[in-house]
N, C-alpha and C positions, 0 to 999 in steps of 0.2 A: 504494500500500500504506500502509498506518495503523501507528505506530510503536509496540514495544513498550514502555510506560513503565516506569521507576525504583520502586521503593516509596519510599514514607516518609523522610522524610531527615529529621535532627536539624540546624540552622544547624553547630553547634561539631563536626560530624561532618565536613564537608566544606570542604575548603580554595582550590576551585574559585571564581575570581569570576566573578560575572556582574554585568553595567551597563545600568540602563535610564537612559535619557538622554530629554531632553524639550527640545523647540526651540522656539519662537517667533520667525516670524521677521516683518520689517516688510510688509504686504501690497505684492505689485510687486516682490519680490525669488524668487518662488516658482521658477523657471526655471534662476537659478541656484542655489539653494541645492539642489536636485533632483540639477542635474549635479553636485556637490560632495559628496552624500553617496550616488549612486552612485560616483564614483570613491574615497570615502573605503572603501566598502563594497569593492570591489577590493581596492586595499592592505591592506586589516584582514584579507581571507578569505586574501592571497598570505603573510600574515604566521606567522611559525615560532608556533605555541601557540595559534593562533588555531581554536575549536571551531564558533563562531556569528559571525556578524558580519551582521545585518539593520535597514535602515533601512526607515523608511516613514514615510507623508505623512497624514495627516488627511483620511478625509472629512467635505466638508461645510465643513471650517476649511481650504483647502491651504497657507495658510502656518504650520499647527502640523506638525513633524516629531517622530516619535520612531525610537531605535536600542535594539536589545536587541544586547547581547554576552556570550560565554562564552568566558572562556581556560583554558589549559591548569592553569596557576599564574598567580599574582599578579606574580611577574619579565617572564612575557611578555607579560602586557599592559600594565608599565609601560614597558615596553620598546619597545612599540608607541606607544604615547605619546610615548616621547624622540624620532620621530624627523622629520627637518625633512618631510615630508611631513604627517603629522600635526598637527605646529605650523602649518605656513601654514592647512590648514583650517579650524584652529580660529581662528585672525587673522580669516582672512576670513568665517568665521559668524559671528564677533562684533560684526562690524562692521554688520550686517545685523541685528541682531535686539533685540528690542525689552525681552524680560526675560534673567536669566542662564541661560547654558548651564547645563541641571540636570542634571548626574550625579548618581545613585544609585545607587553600590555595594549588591549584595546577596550575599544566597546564597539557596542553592534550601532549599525546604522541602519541595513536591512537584517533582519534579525535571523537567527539560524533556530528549527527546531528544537535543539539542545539535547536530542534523544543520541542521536549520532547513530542512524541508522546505517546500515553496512551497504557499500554500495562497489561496485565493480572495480570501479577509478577514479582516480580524485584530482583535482587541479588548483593548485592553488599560488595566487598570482599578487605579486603587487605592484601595485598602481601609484604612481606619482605623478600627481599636477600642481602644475606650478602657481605659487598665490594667485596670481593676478588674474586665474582661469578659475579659481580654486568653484565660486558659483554653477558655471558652465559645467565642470566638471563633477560634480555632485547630479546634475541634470542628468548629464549622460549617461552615467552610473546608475543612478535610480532606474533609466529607462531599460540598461543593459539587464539588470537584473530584472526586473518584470519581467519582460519578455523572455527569458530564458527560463523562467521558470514555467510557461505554459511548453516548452517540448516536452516531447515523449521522452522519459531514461531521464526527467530532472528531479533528484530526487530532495537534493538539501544546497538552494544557491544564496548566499549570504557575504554579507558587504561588511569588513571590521575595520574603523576609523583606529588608527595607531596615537594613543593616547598625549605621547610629547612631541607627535609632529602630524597636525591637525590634518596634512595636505598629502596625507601618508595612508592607502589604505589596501587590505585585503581583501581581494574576490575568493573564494573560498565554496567549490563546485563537490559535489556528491553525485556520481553519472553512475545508472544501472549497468551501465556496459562502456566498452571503448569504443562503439560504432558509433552510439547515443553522441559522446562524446566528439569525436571526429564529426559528425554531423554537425553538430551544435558551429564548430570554426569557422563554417559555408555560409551560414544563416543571412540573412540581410541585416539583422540585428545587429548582429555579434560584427560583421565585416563594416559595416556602419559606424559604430562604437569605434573602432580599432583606428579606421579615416578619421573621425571626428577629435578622437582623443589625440592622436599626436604632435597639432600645434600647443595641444593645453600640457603633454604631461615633462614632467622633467628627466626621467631617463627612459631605459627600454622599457617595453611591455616585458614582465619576468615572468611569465608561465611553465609553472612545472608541474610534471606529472608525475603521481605517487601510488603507492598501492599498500592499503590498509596492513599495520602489523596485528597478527591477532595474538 
């Protein structure tokens, strides 16, 4: 089943955190760091406040990992954080990788179901436009996301505003399949979006494609 979405969310509306996190790690360590944020995935979902908790692996790159989280409040997933479980993981990814652990606090701007239903293939992208587009761009986003979520194979499309750099944000796709996906690239929407966006944004389009650790 396909999830009912949120409307339209204002950042200062919602007090809800959510974390996209970005890993690199040294090629030849891929195995473990795999087992380590499946088990980190564990404890974060057995955790009290805990709404999302999803890691995944790069394809194509396997030793780029990325994790999206959504907590309850900001106490419970500081809290998840204090605790020695969580510490030694991040000891030991650090030891292993080759740039810094990147957390990115956000909030939702188009909101994600927070269930984190399991989906084929994942993409997740960030977007940078520059101040003085920064309106226009917020338009276009909004529209991109609408519209992508009435294809077939959409199952979780959500928009996260990065909290210390307003003009900073994640598209953040959930696709039943790779076809779905590939499909969705062609769309008029999506090819629209992609024209439109690039006098406004300030570096590349970053789209990467991921596949659920379980």
């Amino acid at each position: 089943s396909f999830f009912i979405f949120s409307p339209l969310l204002k950042s200062q509306d919602s007090e809800q955190p959510f974390m996209i996190t970005y890993i690199e790690i040294t090629p030849g360590h891929e195995d473990q760091v795999t087992a380590l944020l499946s088990q980190a995935s564990y404890y974060a979902r057995e955790h009290a406040g805990s709404l999302r908790y999803q890691a995944f692996q790069r394809l194509g790159r396997p030793n780029h990992f990325a994790i999206f989280e959504t907590w309850v409040d900001q106490n419970t997933m500081t809290d998840f954080r204090s605790q020695t479980d969580f510490i030694n993981y991040i000891e030991t990814i650090e030891s292993v990788t080759y740039s810094p652990y990147d957390e990115r606090p956000s909030t939702a701007i188009f909101d994600t179901s927070n269930q984190g239903q399991e989906g084929s293939i994942y993409a997740i992208t960030h977007i940078d436009i520059i101040p003085t587009a920064l309106e226009d761009g917020r338009v276009l986003i909004s529209d991109l996301v609408s519209e992508t979520r009435k294809e077939s194979g959409a199952i979780d499309i959500a928009i996260m505003e990065q909290n210390n750099r307003r003009n900073h944000f994640t598209l953040i796709e959930t696709w039943a399949s790779e076809a779905a996906q590939q499909n969705h690239v062609s769309q008029a929407h999506a090819v629209n979006f992609r024209n439109e966006l690039l006098s406004r944004s300030g570096s590349l389009y970053d789209e990467r494609l991921y596949k659920l650790i379980d």
